[in-house]
KOLTIVEX-795340 format. One line per 8 residues: number of its first residue (from 1); their letters; for each residue x, y, z of N, C-alpha, C, O. Coordinates in pm, whole numbers. Layout:
N
NUM) A) X,Y,Z,X,Y,Z,X,Y,Z,X,Y,Z ~ ...;
***
This chain:
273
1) XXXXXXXX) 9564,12648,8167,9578,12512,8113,9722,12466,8130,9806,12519,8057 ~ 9760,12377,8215,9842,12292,8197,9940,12283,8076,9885,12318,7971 ~ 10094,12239,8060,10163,12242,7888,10168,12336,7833,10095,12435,7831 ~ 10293,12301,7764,10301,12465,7663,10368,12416,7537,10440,12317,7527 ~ 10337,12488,7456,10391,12480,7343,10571,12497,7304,10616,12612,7315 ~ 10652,12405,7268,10767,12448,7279,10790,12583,7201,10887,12655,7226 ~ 10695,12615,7104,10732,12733,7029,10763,12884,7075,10835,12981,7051 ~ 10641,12828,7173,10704,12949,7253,10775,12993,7309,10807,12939,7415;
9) XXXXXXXX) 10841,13118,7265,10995,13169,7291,10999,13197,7415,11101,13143,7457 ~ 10948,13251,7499,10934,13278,7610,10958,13188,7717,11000,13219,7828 ~ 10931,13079,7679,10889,12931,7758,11031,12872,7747,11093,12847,7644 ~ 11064,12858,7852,11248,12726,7867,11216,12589,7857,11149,12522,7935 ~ 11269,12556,7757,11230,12425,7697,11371,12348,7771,11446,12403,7852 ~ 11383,12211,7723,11514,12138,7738,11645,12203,7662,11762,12221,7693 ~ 11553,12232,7537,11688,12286,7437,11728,12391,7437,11821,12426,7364 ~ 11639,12506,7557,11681,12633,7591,11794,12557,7722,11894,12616,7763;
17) XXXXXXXX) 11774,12493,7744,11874,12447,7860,12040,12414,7813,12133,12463,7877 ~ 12054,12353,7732,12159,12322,7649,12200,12408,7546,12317,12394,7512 ~ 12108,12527,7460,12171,12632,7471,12202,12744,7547,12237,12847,7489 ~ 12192,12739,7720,12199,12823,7804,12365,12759,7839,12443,12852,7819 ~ 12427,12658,7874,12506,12595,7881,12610,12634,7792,12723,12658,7833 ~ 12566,12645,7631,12673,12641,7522,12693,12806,7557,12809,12847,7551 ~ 12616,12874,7584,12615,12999,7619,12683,13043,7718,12705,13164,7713 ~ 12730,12981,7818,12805,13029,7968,12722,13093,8023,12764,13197,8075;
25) XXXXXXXX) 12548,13057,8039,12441,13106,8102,12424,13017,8241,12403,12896,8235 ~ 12433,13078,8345,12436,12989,8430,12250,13011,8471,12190,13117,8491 ~ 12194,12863,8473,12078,12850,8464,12027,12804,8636,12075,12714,8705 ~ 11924,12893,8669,11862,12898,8782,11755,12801,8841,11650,12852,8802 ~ 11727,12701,8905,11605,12635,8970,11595,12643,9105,11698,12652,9172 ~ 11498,12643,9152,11427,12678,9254,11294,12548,9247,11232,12528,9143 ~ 11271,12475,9367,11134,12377,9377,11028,12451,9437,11041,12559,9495 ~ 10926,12386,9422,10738,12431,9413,10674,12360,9453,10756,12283,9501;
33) XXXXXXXX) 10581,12320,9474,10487,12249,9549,10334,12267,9544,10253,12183,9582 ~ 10307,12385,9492,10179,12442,9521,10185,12568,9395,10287,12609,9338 ~ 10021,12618,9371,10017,12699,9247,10065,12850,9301,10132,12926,9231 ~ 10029,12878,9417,10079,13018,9484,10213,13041,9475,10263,13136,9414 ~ 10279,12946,9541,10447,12988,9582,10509,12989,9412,10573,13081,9360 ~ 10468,12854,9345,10485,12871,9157,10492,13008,9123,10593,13073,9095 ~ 10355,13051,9129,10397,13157,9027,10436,13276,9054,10456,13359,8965 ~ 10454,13303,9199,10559,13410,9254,10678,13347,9195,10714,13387,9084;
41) XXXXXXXX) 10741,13258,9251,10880,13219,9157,10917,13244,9038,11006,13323,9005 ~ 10851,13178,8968,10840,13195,8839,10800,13350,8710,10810,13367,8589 ~ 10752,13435,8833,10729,13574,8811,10817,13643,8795,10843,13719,8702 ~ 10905,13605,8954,11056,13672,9010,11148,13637,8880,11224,13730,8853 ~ 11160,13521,8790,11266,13525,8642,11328,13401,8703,11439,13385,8652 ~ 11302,13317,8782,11405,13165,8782,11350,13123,8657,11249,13156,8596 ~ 11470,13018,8629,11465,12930,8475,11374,12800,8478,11305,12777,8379 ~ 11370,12705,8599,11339,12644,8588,11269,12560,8761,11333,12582,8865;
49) XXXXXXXX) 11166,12489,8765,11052,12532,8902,11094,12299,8875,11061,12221,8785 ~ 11160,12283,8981,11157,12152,9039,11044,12112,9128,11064,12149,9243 ~ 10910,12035,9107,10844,11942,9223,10929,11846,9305,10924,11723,9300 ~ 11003,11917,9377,11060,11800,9455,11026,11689,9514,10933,11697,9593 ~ 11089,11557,9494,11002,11467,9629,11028,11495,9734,11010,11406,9817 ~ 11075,11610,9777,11135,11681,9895,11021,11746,9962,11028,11816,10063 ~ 10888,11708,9877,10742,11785,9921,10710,11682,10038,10633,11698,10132 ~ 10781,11582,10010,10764,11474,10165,10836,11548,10299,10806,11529,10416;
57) XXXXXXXX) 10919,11621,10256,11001,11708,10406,10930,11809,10432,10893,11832,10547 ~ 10895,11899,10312,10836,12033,10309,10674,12030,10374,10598,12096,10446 ~ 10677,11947,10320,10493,11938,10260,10449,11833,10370,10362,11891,10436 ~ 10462,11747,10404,10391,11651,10488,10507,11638,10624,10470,11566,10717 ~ 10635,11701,10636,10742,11705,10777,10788,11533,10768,10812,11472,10873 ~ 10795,11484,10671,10871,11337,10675,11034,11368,10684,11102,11461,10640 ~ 11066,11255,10756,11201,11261,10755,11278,11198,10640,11396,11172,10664 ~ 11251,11180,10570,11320,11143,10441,11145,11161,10261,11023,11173,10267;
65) XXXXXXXX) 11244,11152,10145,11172,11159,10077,11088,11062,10055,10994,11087,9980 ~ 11099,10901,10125,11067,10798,9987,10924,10783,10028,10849,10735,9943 ~ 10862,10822,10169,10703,10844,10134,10589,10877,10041,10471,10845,10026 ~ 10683,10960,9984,10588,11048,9887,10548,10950,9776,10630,10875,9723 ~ 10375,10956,9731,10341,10872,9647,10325,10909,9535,10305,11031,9528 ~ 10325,10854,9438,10307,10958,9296,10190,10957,9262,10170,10936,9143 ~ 10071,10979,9349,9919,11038,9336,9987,11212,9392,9983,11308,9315 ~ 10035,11218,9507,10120,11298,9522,10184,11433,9464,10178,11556,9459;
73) XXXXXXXX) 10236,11336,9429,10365,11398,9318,10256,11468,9185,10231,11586,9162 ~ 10218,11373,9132,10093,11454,9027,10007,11560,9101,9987,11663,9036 ~ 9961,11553,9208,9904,11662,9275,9971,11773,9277,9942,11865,9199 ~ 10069,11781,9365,10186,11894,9346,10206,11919,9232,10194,12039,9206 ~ 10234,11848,9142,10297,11884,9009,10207,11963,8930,10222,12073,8876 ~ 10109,11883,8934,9954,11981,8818,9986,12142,8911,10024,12254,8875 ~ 9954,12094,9016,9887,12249,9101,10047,12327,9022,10004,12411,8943 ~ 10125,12327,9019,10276,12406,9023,10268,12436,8862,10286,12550,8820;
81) XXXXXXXX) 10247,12355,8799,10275,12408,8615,10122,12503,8591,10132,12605,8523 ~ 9973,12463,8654,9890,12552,8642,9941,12667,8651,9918,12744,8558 ~ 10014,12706,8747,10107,12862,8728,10175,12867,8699,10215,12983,8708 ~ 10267,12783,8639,10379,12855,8520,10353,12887,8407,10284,12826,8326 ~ 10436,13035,8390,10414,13054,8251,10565,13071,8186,10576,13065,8063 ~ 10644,13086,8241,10749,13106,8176,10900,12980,8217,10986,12981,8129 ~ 10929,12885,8332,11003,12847,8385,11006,12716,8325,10888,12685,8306 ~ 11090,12613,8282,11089,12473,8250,11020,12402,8400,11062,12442,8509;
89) XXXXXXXX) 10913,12296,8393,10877,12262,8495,10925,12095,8494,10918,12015,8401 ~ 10967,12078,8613,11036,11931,8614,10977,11862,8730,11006,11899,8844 ~ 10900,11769,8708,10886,11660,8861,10950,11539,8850,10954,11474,8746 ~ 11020,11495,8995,11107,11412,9038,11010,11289,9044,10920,11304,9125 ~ 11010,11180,8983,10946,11041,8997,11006,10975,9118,11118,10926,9133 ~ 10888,10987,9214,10922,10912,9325,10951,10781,9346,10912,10701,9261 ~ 11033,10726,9476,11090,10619,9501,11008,10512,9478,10889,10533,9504 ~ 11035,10414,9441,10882,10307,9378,10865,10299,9235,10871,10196,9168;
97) XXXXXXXX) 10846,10405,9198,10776,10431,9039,10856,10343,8912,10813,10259,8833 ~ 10997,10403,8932,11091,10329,8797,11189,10259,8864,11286,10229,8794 ~ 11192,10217,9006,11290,10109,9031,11255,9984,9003,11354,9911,9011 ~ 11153,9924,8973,11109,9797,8994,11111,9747,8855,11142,9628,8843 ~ 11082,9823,8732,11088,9784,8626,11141,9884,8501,11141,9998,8548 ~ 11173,9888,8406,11158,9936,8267,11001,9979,8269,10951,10089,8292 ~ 10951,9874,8243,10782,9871,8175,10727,9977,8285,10672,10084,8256 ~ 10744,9940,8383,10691,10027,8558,10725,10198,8507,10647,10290,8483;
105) XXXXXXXX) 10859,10191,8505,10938,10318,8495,10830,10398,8365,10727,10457,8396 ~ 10865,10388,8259,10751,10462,8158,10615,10453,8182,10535,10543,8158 ~ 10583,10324,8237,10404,10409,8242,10371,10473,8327,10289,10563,8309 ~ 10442,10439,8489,10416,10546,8572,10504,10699,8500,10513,10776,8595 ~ 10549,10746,8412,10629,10815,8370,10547,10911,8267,10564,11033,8257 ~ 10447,10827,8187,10384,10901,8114,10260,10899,8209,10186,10984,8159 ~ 10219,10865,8282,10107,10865,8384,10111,11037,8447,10027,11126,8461 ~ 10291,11018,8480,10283,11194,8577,10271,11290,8412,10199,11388,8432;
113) XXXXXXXX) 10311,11286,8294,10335,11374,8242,10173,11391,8141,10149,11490,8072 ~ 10100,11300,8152,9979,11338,8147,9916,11409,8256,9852,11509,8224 ~ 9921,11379,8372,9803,11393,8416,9837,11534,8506,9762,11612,8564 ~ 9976,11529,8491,10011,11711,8585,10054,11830,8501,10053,11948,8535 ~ 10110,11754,8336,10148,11934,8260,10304,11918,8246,10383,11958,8160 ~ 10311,11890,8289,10508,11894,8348,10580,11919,8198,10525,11918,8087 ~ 10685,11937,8222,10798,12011,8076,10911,11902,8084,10993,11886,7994 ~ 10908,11820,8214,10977,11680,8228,10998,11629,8321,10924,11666,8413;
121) XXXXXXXX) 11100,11522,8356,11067,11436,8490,11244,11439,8533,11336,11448,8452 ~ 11252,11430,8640,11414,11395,8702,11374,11250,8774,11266,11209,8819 ~ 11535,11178,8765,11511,11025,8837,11674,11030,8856,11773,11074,8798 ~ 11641,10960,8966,11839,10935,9032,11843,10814,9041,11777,10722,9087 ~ 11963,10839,8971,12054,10695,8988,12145,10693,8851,12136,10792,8779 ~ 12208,10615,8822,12315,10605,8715,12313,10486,8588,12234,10505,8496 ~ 12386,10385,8585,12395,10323,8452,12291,10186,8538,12305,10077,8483 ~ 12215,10186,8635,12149,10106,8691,12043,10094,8655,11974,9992,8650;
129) XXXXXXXX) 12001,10273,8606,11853,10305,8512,11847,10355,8439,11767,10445,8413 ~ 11969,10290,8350,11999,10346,8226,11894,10290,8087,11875,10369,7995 ~ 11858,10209,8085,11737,10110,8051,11617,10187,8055,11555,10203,7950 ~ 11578,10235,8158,11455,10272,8197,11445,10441,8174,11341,10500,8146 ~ 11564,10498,8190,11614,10663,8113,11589,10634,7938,11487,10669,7879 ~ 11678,10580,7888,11627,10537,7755,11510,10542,7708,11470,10615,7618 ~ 11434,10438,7785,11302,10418,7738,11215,10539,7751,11127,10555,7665 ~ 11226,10618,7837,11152,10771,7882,11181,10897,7767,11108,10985,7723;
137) XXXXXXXX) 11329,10859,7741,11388,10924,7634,11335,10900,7504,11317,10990,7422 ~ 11301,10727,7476,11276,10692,7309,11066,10732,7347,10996,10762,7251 ~ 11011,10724,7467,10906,10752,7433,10876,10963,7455,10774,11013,7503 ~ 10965,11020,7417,10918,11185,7397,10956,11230,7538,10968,11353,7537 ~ 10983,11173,7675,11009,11252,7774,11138,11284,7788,11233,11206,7780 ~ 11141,11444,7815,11275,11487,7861,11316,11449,7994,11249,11441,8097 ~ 11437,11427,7972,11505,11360,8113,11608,11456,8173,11692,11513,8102 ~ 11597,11478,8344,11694,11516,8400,11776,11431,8531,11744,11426,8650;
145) XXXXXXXX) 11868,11380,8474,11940,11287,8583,11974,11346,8708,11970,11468,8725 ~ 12020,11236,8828,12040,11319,8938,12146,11185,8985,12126,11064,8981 ~ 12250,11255,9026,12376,11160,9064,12436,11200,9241,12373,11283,9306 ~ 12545,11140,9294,12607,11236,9391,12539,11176,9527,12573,11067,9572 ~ 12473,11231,9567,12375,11231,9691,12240,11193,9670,12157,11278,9703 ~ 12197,11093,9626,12070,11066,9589,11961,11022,9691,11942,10902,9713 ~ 11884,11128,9757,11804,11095,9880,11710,10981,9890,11687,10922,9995 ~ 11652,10948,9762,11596,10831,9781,11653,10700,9835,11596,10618,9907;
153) XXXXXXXX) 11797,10696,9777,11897,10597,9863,11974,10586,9994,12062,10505,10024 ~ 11917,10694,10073,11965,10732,10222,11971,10637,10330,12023,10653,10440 ~ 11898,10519,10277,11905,10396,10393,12039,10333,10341,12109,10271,10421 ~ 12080,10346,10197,12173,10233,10143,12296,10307,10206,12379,10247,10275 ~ 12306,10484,10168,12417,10529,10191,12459,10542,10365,12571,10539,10416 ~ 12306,10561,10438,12330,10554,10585,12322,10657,10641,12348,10664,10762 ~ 12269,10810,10541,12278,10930,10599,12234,11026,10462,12190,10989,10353 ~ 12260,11151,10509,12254,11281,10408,12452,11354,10377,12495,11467,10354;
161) XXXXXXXX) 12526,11208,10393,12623,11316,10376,12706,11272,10277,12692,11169,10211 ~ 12831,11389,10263,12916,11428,10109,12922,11309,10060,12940,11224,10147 ~ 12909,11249,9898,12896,11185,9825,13042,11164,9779,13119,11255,9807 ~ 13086,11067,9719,13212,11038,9593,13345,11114,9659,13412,11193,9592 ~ 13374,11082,9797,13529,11179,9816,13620,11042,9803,13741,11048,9825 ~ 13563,10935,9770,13676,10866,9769,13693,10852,9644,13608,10902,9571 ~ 13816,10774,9580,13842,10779,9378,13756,10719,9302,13698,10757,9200 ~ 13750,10560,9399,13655,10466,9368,13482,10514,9309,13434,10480,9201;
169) XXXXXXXX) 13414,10598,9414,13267,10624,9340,13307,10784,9309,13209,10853,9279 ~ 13427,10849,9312,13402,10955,9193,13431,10898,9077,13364,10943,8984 ~ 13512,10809,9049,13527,10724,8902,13362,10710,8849,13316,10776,8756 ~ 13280,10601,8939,13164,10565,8898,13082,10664,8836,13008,10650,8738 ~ 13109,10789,8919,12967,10916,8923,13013,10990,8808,12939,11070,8751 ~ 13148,10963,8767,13183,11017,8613,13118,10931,8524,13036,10990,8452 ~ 13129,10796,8505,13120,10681,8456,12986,10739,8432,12952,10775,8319 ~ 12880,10752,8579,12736,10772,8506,12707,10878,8453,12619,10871,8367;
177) XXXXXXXX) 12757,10992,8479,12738,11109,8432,12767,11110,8257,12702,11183,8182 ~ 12838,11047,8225,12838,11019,8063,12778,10947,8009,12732,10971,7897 ~ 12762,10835,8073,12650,10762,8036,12489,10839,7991,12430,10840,7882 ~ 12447,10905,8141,12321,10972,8142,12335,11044,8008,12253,11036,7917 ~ 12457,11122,8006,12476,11287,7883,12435,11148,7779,12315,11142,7755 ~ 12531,11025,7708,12508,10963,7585,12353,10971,7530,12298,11010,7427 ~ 12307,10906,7671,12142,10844,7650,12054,10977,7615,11951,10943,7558 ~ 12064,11135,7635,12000,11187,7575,11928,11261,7741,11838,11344,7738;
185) XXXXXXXX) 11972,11225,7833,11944,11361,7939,12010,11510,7971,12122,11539,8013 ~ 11868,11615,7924,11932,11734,7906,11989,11827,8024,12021,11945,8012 ~ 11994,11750,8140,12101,11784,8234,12077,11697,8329,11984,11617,8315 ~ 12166,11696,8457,12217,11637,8504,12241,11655,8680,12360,11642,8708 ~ 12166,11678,8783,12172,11734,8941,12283,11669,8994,12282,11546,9005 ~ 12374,11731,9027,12487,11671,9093,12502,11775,9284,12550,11877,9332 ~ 12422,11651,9324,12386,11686,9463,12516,11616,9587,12570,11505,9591 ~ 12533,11764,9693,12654,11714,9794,12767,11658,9754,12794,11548,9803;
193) XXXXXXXX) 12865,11720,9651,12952,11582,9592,13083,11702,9617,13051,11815,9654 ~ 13184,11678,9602,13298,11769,9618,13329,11862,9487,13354,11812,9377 ~ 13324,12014,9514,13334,12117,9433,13438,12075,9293,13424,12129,9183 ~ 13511,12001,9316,13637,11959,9216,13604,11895,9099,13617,11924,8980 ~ 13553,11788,9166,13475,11683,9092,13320,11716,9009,13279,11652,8912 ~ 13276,11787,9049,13145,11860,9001,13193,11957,8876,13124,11965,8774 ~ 13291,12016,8888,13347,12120,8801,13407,11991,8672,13416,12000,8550 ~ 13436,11889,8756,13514,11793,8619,13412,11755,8558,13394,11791,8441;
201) XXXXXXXX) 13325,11676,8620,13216,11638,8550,13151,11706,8435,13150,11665,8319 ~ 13095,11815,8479,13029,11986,8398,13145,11969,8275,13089,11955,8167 ~ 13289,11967,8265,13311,11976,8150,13321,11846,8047,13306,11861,7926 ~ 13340,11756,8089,13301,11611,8033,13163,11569,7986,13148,11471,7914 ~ 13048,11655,8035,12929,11629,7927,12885,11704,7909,12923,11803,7972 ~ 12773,11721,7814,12763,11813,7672,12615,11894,7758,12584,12014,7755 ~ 12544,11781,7832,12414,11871,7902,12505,11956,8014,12625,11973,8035 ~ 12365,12005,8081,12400,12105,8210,12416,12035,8291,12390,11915,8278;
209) XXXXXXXX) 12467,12092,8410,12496,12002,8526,12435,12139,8590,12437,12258,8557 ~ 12362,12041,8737,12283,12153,8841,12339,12111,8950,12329,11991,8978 ~ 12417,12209,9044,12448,12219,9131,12337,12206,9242,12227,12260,9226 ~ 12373,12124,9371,12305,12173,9477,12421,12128,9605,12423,12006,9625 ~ 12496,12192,9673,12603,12137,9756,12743,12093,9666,12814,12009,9722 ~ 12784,12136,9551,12850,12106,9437,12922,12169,9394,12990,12152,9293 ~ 12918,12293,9498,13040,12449,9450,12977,12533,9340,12855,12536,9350 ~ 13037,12616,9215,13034,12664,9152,13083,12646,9040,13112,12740,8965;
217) XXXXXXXX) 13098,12530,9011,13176,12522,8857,13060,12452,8748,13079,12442,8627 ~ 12920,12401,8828,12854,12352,8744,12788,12460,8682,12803,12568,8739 ~ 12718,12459,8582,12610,12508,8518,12497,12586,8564,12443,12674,8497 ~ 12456,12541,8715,12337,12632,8713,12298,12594,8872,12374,12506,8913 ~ 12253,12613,8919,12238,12600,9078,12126,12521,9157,12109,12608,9242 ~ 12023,12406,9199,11923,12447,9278,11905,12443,9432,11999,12415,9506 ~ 11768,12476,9482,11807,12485,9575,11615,12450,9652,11504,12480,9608 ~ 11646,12399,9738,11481,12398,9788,11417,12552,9860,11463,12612,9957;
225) XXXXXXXX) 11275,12597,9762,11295,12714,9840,11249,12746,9950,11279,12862,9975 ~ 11172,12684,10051,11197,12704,10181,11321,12735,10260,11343,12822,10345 ~ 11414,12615,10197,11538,12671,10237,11613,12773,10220,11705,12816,10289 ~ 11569,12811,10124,11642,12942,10010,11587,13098,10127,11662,13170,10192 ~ 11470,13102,10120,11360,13204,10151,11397,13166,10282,11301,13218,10339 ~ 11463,13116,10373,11461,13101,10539,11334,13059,10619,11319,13084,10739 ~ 11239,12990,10539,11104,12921,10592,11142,12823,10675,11071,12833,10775 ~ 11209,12744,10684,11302,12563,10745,11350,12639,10843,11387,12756,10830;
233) XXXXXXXX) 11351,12571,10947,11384,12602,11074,11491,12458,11155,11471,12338,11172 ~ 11577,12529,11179,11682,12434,11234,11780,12363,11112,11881,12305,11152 ~ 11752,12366,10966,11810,12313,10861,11914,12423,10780,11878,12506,10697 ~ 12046,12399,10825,12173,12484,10769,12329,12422,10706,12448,12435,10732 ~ 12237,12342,10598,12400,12296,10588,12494,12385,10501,12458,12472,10421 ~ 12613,12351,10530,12760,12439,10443,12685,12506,10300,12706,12627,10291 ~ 12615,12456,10204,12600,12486,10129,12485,12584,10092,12487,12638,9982 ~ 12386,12609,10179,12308,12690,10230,12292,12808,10227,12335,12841,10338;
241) XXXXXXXX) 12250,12932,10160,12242,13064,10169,12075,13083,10190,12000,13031,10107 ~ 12028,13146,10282,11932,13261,10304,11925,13356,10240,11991,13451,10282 ~ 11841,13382,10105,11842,13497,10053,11693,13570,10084,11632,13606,9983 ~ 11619,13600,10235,11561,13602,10260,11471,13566,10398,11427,13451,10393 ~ 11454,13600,10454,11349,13535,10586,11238,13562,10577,11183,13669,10603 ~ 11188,13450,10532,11047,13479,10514,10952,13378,10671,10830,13367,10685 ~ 11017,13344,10725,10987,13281,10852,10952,13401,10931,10833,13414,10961 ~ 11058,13512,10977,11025,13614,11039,10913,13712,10970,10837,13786,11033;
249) XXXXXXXX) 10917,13698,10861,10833,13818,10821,10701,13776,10841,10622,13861,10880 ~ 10651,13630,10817,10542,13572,10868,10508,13543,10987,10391,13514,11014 ~ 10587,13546,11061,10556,13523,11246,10520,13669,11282,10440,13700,11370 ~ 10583,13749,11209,10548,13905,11261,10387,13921,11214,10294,13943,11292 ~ 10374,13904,11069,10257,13918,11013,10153,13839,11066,10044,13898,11068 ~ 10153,13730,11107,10062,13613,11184,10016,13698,11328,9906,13702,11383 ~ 10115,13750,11357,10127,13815,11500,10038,13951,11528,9958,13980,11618 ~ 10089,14028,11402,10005,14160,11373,9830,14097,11359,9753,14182,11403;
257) XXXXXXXX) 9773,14001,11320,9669,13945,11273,9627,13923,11395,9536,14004,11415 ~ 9642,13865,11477,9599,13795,11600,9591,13926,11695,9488,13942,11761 ~ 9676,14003,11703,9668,14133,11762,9567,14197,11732,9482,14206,11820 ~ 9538,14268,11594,9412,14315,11532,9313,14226,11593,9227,14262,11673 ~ 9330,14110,11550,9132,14035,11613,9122,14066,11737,9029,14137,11774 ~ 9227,14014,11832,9206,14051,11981,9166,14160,12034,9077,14144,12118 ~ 9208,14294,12010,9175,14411,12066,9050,14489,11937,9017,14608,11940 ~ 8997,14386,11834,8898,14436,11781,8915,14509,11666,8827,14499,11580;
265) XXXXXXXX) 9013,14583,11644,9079,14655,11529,9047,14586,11380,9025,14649,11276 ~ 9048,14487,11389,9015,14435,11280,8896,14340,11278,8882,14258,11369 ~ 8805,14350,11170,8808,14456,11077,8699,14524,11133,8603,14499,11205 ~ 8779,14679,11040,8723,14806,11099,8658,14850,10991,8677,14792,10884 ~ 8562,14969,11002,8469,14997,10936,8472,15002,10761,8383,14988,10677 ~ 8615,15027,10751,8593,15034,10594,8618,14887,10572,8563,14843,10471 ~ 8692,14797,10646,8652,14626,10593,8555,14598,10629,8552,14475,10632 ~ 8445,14647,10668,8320,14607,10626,8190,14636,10546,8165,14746,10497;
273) X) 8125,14549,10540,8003,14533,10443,7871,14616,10487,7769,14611,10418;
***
């Protein structure tokens, strides 16, 4: 069943997040997509399992996120919390959903958190949807902001690259980053932005800050795990670690399979009936 009870100790709530923070716990996420890859993750001890709208790169080979629809997004999302049992589960409200309105923003908002399970929702952008964060906030949803590099805005910015090196929008991305912490979001994704500035930020508000391209001074790290696991092919930026190839280990294994059928080996007498 879908949801969990915050009581349960076991279970990473928001407020296990902000006491992981007051703690000098540096808190782990990793994204999901599907109930299989979930609950291996979530088995392995990460803190917290992101539905990325990045399931538009992963999941359908789009070149950017803002395809992804939030019939979508609830799809992925249900299938991914059905297997969690222990990780905070967060889906990203896709491009469309809360730009157009306040009123838009919460019902498509309680729309995903009915109908997929979720433990809460992430939305990027700054004091622009600060209105519409609020309102998610005064109706029971936990919020996780996302500042820096915000992919849904990749036509405005013109690309995928480093965010805020000039004074001008690292001023701003502070500006929102306190803002977001005031309004009651229990952390904060600070994606591609310069290691310096990420570390300033992290101590200027009271939630977590999640690194992704952001150095090491924030709070807690994520990371897409295809990319993580070496599944993505041709995708290596600076910030990037392989803790894993799981590309090779599956081309071998795909390989061993096709070998077995061909020369008959499989299946052999004890796989059968």
């Amino acid at each position: 069943m879908a949801g969990y009870l915050t009581t349960d100790q076991k279970k990473i709530t928001s407020k296990k997040f902000l006491d992981m923070k007051k703690a000098g716990e540096k808190i782990s996420m990793l994204t999901a997509y599907d109930f299989t890859t979930a609950g291996i993750i979530d088995a392995a001890g990460v803190d917290s399992i992101l539905i990325g709208d990045s399931a538009s790169n992963v999941m359908a080979g789009n070149s950017t996120t803002l395809p992804v629809t939030i019939e979508q997004m609830i799809y992925h999302a249900h299938s991914v919390a059905r297997a969690v049992k222990r990780a905070m589960v967060i889906c990203d409200m896709p491009f469309g959903s809360y730009q157009t309105s306040r009123e838009d923003g919460i019902r498509n908002a309680c729309r995903i958190m009915k109908e997929s399970g979720v433990d809460g929702l992430k939305l990027e952008g700054g004091v622009e949807i600060l209105d519409t964060i609020k309102g998610l906030i005064d109706a029971g949803i936990p919020v996780c902001g996302h500042l820096g590099l915000t992919p849904q805005s990749v036509h405005k910015f013109g690309g995928f690259g480093l965010r805020a090196k000039e004074e001008a929008e690292a001023m701003k991305l502070i500006s929102d980053a306190k803002a977001l912490d005031e309004a009651g979001c229990f952390a904060i994704v600070l994606e591609k932005v310069p290691a310096a500035l990420a570390a300033e930020v992290t101590k200027l508000v009271s939630c977590p800050t999640i690194g992704i391209g952001a150095g090491n001074g924030t709070d807690g790290q994520v990371l897409v795990y295809a990319d993580a696991l070496g599944m993505t092919q041709g995708f290596k930026p600076k910030f990037l670690r392989h803790f894993a190839n799981v590309a090779e280990v599956m081309t071998d294994g795909v390989g061993d399979y096709v070998r077995a059928v061909k020369d008959g080996s499989y299946p052999n007498e004890n796989e059968s009936y």
